[in-house]
C-alpha atoms as one frame of an Amber mdcrd trajectory, in Angstrom:
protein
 -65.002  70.242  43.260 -68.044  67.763  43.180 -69.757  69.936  40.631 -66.939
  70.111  38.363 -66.171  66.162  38.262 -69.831  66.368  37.858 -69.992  68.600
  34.765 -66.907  67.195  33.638 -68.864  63.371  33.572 -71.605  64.964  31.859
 -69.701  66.312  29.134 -67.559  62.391  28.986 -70.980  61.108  28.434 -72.778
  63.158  25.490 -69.413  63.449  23.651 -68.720  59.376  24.178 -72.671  59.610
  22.902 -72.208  62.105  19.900 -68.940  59.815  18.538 -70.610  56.198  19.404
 -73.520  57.507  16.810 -71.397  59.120  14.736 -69.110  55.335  14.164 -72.907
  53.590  13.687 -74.161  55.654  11.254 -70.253  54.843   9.379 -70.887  51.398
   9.733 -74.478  51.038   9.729 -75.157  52.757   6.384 -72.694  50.764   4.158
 -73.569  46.942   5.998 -76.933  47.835   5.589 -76.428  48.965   1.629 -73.702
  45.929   0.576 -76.186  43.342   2.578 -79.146  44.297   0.832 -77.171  44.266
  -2.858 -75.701  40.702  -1.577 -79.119  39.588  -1.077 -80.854  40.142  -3.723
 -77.747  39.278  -6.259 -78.286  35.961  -4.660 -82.169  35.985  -5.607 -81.060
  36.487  -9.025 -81.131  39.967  -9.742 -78.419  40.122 -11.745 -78.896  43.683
 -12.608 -78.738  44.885  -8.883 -75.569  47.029  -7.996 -73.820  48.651  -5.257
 -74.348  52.815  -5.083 -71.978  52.908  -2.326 -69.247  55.496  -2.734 -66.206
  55.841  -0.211 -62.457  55.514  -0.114 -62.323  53.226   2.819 -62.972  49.960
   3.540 -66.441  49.785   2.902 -65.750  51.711  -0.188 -63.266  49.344  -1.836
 -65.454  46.366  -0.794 -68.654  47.535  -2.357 -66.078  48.418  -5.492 -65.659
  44.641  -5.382 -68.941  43.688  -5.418 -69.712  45.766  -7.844 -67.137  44.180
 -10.413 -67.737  40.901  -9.426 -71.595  41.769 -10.125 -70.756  42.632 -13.443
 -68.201  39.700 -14.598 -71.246  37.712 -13.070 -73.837  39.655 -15.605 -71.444
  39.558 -18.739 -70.481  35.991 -18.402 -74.126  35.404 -17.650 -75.129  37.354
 -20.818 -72.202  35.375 -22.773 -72.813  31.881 -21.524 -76.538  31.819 -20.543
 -78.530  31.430 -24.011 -75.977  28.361 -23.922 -77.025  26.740 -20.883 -80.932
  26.492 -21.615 -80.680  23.922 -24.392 -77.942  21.700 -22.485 -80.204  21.681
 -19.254 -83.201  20.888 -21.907 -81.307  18.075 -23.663 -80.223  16.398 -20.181
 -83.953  16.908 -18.681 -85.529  14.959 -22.201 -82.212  12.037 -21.562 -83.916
  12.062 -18.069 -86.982  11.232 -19.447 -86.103   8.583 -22.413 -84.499   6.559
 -19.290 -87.305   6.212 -18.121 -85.959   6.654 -14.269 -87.959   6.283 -11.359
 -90.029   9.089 -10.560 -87.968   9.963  -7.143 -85.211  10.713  -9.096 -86.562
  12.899 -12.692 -86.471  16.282 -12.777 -89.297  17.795 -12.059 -90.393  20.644
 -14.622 -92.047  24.096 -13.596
């Protein structure tokens, strides 16, 4: 009887083994994937997008991303080339002023 209960713990143990890596490797791979698109979207790589595929949860999140990622680009692509000469014209106000240095914006 010892031996079975034995064999029987064994077997508990590997398959408990076999589905915990099977559930990381499900959760792992997509975290892993939408963190690293998050990241560098954030950096500014505009262009960066999601190539995870999947109908569940992970799936319809990285679908998210990836549309949000792209209104970001287009409106980025619309509005951008409008935004230079406003942040131009409010850096040279800055500097007709005359303001302390402390508070003028500093250009690269």
């Amino acid at each position: 009887m010892n031996i079975h209960l034995a064999v029987s713990v064994v077997v508990t143990l590997l398959l408990k083994l076999l589905v915990d890596g099977f559930l990381l490797r499900g959760i792992r791979t997509p975290l892993v994937e939408l963190t690293s698109v998050t990241k560098q979207f954030r950096q500014g790589h505009l262009d960066v997008l999601c190539q995870y595929a999947s109908t569940n949860e992970f799936g319809l999140l990285a679908m998210g991303t990836l549309a949000t990622a792209e209104f970001v680009l287009q409106q980025h692509e619309r509005f951008g080339n409008l935004a230079a000469p406003t942040s131009d014209a409010l850096a040279l106000s800055l500097d007709e002023a005359r303001l302390p240095k402390r508070i003028r914006r500093i250009r690269p």
